[in-house]
Backbone as XML, in Angstrom:
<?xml version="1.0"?>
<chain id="A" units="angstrom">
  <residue number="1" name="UNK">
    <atom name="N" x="118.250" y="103.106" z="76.823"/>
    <atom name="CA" x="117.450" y="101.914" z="76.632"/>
    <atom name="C" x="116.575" y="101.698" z="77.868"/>
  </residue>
  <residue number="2" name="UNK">
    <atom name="N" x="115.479" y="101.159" z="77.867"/>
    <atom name="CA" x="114.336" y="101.219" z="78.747"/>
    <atom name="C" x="114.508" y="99.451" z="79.489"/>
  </residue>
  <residue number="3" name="UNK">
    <atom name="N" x="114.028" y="100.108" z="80.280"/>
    <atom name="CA" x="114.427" y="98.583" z="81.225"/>
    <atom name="C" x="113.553" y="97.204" z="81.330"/>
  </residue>
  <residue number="4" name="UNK">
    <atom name="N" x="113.426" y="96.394" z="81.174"/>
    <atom name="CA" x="112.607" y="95.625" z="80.553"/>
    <atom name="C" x="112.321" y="94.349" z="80.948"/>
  </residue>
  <residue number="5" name="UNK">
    <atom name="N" x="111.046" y="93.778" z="81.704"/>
    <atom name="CA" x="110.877" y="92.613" z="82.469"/>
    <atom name="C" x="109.936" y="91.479" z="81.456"/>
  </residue>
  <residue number="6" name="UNK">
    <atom name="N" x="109.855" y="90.558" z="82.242"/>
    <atom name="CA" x="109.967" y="89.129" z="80.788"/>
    <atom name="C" x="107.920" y="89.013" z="81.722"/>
  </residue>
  <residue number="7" name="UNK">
    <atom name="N" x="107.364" y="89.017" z="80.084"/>
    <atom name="CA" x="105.702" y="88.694" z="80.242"/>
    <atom name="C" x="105.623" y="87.534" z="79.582"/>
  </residue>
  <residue number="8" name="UNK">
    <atom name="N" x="104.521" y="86.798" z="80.445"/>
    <atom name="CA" x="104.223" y="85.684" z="79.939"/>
    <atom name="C" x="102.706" y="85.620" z="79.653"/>
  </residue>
  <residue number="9" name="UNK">
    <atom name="N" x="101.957" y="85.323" z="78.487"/>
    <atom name="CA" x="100.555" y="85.626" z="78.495"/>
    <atom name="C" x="99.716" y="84.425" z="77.912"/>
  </residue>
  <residue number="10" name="UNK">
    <atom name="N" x="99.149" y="83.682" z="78.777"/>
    <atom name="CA" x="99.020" y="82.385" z="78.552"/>
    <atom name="C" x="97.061" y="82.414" z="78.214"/>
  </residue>
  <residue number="11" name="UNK">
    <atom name="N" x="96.611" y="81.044" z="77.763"/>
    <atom name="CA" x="95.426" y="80.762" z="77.685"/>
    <atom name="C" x="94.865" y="79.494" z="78.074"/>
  </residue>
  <residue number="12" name="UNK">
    <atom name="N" x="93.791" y="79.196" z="78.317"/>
    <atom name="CA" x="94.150" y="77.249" z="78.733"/>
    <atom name="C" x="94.415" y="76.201" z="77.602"/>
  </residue>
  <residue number="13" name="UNK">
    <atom name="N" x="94.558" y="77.279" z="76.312"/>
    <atom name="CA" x="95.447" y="75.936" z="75.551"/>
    <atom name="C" x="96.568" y="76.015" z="75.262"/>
  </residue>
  <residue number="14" name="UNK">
    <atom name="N" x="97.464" y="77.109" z="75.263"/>
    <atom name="CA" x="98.479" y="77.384" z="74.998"/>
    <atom name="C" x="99.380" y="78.607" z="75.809"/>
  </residue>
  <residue number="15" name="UNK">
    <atom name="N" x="100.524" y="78.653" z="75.455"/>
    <atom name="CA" x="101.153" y="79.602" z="75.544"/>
    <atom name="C" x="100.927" y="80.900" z="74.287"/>
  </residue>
  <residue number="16" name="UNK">
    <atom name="N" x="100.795" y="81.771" z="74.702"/>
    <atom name="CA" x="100.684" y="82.885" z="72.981"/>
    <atom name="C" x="101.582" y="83.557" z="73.248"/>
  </residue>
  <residue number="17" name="UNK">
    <atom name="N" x="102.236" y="84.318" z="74.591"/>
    <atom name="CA" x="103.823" y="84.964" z="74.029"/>
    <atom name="C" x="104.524" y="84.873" z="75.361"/>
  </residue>
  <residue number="18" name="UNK">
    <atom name="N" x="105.521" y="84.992" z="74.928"/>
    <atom name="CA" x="106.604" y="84.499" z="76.206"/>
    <atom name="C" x="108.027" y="85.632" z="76.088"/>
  </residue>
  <residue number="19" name="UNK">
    <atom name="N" x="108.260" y="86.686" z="76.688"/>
    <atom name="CA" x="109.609" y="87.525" z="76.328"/>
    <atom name="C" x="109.943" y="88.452" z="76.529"/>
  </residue>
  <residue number="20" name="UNK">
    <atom name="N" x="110.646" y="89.440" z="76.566"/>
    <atom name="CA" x="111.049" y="90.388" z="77.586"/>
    <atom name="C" x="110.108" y="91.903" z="76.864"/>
  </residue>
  <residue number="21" name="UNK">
    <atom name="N" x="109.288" y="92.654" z="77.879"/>
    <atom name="CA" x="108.916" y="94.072" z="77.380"/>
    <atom name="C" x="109.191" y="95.018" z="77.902"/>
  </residue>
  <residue number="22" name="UNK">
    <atom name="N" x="108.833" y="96.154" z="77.726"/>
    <atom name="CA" x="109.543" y="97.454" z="78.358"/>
    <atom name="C" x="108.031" y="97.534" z="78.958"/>
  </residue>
  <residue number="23" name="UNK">
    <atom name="N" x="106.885" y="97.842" z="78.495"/>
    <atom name="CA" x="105.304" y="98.230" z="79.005"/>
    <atom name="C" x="104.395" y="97.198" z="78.620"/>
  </residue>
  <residue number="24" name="UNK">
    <atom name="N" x="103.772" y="97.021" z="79.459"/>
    <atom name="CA" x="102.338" y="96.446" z="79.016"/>
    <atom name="C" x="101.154" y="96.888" z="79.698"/>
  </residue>
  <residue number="25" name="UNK">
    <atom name="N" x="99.742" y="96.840" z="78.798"/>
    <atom name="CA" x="98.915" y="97.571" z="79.321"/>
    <atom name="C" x="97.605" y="96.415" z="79.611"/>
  </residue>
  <residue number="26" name="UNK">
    <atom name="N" x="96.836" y="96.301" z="80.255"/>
    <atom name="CA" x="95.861" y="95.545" z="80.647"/>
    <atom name="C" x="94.803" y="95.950" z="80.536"/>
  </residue>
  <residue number="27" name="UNK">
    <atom name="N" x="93.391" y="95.284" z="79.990"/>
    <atom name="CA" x="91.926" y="95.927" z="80.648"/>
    <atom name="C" x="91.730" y="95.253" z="82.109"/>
  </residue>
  <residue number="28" name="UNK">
    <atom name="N" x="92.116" y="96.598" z="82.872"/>
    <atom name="CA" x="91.736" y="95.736" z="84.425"/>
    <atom name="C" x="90.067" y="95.722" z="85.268"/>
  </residue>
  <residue number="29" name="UNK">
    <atom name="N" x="89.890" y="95.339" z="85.843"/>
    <atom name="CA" x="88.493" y="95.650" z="85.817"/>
    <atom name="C" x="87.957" y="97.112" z="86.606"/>
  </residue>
  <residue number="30" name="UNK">
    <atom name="N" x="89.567" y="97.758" z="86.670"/>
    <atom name="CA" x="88.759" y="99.051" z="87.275"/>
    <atom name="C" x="89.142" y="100.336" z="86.259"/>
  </residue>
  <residue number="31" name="UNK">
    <atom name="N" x="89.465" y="99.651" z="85.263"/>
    <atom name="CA" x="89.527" y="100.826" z="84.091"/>
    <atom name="C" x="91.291" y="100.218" z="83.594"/>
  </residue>
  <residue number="32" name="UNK">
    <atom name="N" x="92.093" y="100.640" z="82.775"/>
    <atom name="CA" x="93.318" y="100.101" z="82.346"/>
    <atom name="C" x="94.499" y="100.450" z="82.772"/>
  </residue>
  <residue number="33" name="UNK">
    <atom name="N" x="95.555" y="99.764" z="82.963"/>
    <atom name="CA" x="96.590" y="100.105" z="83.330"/>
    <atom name="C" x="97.525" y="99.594" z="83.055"/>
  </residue>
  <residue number="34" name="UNK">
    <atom name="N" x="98.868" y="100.419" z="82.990"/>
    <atom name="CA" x="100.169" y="99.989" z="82.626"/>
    <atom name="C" x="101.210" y="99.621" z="83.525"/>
  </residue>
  <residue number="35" name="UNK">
    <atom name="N" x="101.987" y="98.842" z="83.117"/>
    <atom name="CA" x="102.856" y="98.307" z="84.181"/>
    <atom name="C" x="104.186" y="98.511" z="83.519"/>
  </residue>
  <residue number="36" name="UNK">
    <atom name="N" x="105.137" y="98.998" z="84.280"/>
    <atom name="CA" x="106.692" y="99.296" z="83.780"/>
    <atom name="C" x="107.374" y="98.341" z="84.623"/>
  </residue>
  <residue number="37" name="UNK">
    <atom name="N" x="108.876" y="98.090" z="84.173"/>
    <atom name="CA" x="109.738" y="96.664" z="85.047"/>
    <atom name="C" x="110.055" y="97.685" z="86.401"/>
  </residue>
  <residue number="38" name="UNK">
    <atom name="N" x="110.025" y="96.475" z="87.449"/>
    <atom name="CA" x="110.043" y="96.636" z="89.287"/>
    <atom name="C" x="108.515" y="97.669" z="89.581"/>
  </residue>
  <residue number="39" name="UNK">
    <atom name="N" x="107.732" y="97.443" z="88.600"/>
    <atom name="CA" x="106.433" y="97.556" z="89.190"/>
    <atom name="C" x="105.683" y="96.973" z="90.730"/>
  </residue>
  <residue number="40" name="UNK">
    <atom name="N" x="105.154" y="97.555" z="91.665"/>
    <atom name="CA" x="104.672" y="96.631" z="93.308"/>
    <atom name="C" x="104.189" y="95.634" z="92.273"/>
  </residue>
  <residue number="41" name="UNK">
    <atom name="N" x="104.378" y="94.952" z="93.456"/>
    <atom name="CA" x="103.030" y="93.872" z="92.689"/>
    <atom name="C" x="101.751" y="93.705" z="93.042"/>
  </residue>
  <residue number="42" name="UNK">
    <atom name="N" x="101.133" y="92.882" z="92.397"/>
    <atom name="CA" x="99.963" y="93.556" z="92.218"/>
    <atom name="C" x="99.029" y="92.022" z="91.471"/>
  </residue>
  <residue number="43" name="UNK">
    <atom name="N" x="97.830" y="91.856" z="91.968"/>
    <atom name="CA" x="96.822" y="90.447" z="91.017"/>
    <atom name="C" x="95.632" y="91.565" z="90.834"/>
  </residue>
  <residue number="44" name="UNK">
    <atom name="N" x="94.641" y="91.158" z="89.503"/>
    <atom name="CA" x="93.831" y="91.714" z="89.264"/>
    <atom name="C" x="93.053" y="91.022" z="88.168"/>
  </residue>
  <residue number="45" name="UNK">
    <atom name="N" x="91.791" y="91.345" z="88.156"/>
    <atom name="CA" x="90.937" y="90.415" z="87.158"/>
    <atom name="C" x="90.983" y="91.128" z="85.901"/>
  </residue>
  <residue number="46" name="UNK">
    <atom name="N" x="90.627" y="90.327" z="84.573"/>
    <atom name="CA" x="91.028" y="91.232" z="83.943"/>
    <atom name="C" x="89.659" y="91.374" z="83.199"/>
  </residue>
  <residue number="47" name="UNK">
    <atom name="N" x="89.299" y="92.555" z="82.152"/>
    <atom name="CA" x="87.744" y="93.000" z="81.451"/>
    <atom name="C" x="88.288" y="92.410" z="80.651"/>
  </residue>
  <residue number="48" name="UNK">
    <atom name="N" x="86.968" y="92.206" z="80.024"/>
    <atom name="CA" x="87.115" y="92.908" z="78.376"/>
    <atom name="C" x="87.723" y="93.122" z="77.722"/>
  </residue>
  <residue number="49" name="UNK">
    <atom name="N" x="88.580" y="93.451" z="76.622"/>
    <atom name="CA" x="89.184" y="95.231" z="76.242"/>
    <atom name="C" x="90.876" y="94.468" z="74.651"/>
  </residue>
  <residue number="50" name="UNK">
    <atom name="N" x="91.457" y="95.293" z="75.520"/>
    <atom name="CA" x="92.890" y="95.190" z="74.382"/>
    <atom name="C" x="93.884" y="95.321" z="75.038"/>
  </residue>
  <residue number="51" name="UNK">
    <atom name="N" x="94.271" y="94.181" z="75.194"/>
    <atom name="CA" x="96.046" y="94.127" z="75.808"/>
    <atom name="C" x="97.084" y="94.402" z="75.138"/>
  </residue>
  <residue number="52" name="UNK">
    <atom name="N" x="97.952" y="95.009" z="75.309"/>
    <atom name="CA" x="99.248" y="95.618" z="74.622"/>
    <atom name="C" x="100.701" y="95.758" z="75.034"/>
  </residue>
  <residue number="53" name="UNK">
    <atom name="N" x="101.059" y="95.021" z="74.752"/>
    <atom name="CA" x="102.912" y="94.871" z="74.807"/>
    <atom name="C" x="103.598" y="95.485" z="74.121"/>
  </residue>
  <residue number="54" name="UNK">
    <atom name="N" x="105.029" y="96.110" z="74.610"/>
    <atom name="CA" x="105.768" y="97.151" z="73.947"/>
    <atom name="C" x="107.302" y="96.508" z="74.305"/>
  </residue>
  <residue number="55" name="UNK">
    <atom name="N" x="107.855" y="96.235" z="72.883"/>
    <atom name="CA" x="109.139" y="95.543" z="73.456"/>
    <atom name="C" x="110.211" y="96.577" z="73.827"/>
  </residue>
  <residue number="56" name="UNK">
    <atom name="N" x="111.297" y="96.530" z="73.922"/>
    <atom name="CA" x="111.922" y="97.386" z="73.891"/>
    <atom name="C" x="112.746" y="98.003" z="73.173"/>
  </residue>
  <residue number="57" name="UNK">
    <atom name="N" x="112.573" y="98.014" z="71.687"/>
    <atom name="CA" x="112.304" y="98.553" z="70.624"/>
    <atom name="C" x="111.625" y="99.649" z="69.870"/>
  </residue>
  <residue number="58" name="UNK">
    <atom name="N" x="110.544" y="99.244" z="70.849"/>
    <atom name="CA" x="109.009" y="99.746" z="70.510"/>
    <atom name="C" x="108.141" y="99.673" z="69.289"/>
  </residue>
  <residue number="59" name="UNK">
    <atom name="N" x="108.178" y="98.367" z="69.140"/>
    <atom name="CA" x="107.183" y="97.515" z="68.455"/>
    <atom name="C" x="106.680" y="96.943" z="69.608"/>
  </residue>
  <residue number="60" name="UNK">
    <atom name="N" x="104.800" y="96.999" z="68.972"/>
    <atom name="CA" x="103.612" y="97.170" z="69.577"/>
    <atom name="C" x="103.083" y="95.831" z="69.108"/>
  </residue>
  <residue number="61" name="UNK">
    <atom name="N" x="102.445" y="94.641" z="70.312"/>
    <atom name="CA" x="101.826" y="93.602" z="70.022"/>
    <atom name="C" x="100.509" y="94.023" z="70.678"/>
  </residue>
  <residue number="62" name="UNK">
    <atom name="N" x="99.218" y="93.713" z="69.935"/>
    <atom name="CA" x="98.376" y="93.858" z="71.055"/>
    <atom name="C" x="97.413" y="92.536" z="70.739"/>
  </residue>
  <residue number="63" name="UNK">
    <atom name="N" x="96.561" y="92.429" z="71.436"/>
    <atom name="CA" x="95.425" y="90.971" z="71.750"/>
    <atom name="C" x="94.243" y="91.294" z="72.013"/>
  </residue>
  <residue number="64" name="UNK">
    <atom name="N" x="93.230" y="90.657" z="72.077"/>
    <atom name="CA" x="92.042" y="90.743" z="72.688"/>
    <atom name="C" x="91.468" y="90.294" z="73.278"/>
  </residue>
  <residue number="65" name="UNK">
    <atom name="N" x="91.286" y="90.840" z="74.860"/>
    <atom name="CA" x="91.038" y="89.768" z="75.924"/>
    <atom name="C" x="89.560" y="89.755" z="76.288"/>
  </residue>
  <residue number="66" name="UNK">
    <atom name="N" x="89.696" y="88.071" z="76.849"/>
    <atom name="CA" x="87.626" y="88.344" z="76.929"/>
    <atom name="C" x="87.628" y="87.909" z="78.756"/>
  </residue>
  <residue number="67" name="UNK">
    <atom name="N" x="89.141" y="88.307" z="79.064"/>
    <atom name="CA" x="88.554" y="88.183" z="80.490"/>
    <atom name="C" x="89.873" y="87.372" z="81.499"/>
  </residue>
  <residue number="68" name="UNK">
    <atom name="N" x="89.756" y="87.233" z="82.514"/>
    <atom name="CA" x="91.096" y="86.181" z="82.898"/>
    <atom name="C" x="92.014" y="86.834" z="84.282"/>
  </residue>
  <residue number="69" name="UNK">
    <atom name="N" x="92.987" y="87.053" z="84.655"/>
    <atom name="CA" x="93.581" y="87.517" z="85.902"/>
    <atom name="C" x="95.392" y="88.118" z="85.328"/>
  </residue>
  <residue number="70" name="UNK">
    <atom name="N" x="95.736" y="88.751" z="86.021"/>
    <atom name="CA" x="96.940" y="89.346" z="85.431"/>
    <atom name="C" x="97.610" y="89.577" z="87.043"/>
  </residue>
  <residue number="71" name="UNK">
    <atom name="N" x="99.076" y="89.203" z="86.915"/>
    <atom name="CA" x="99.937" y="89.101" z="88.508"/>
    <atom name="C" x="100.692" y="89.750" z="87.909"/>
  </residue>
  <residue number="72" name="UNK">
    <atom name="N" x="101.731" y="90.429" z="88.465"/>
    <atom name="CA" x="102.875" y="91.371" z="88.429"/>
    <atom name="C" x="103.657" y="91.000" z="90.118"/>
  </residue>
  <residue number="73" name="UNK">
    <atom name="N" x="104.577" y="90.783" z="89.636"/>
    <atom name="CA" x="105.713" y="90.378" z="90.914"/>
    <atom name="C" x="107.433" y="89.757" z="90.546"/>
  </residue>
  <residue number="74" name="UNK">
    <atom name="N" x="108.005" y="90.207" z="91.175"/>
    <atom name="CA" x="109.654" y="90.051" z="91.100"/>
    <atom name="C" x="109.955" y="90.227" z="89.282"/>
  </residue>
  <residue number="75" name="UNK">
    <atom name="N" x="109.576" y="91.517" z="88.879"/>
    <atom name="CA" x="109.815" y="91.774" z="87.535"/>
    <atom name="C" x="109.737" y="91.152" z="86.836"/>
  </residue>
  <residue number="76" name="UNK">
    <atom name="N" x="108.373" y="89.956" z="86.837"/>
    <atom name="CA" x="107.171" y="89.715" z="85.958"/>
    <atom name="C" x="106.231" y="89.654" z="85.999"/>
  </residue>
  <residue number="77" name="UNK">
    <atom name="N" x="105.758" y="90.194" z="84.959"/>
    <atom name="CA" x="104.308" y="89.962" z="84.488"/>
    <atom name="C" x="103.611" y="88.806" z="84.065"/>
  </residue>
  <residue number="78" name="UNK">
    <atom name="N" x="102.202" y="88.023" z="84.425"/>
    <atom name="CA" x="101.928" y="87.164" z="84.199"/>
    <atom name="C" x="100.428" y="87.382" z="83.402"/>
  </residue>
  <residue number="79" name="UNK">
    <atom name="N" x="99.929" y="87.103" z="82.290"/>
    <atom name="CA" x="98.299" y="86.970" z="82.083"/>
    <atom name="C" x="98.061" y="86.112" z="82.160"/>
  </residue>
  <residue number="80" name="UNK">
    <atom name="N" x="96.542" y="84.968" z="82.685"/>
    <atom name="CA" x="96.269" y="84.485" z="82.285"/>
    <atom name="C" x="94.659" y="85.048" z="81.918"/>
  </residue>
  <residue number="81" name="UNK">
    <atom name="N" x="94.395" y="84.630" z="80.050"/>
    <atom name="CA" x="93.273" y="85.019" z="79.517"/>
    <atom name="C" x="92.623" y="84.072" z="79.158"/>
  </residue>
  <residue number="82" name="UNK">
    <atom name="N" x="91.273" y="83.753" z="79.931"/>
    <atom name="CA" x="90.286" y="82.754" z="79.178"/>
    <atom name="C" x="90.387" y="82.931" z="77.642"/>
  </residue>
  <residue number="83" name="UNK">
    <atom name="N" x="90.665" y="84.089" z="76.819"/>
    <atom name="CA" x="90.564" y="83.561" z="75.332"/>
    <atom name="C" x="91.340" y="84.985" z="74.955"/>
  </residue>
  <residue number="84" name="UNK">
    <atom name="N" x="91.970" y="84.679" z="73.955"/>
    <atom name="CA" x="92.791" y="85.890" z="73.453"/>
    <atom name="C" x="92.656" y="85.713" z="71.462"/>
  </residue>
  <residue number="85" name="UNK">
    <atom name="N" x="92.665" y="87.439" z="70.883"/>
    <atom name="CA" x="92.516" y="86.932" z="69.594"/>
    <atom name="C" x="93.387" y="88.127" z="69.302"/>
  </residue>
  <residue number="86" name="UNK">
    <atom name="N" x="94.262" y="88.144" z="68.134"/>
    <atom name="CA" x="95.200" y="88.552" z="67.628"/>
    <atom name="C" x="94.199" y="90.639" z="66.946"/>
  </residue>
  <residue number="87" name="UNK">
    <atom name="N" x="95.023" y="91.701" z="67.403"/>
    <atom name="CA" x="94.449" y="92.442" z="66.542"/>
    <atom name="C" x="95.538" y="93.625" z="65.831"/>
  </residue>
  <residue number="88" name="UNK">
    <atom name="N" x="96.963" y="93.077" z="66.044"/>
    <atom name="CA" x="97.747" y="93.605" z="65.412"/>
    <atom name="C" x="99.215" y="94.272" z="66.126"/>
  </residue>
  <residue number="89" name="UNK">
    <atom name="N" x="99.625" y="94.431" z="65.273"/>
    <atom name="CA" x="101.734" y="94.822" z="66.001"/>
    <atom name="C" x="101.894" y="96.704" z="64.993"/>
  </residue>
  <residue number="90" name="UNK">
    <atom name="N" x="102.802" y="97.140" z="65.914"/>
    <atom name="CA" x="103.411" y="98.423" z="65.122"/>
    <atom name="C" x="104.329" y="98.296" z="64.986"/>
  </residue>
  <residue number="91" name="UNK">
    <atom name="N" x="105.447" y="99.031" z="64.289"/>
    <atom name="CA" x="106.422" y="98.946" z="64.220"/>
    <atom name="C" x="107.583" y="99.835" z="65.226"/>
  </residue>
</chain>
């Protein structure tokens, strides 16, 4: 079983997910990247693009970000996205 730190991915009106993942991937603004649990930490702005969470299961949430900042520290992950829109889960 894959080891798995708790993301929180917020917007300024809400909360949209809150819970433990194994990976998540970011549009960062210097091209994309993934973060696994006890990742350094790390702040970064975020593009454009398609964010993607992987629980530890491996079912796939992903979003669509139009922009915002992403922290990683003491085995969590944090987004915050000026606007996020739903574009689908795997199984």
């Amino acid at each position: 079983m894959a080891t798995t730190f708790q993301l929180s991915i917020l917007t300024p009106d809400r909360t949209v997910f809150e819970g433990e993942v194994e990976y998540v991937q970011v549009p960062g603004s210097q091209g994309y990247m993934g973060v696994l649990a006890h990742h350094a930490a790390l702040v970064t702005v975020l593009a454009p693009g398609t964010l993607t969470a992987r629980a530890a299961g491996g079912a796939e949430e992903r979003w669509r970000v139009s922009g915002g900042f992403f922290e990683v520290g003491n085995n969590r992950a944090t987004v915050l996205a000026d606007s996020l829109g739903k574009t689908g889960a795997t199984p």
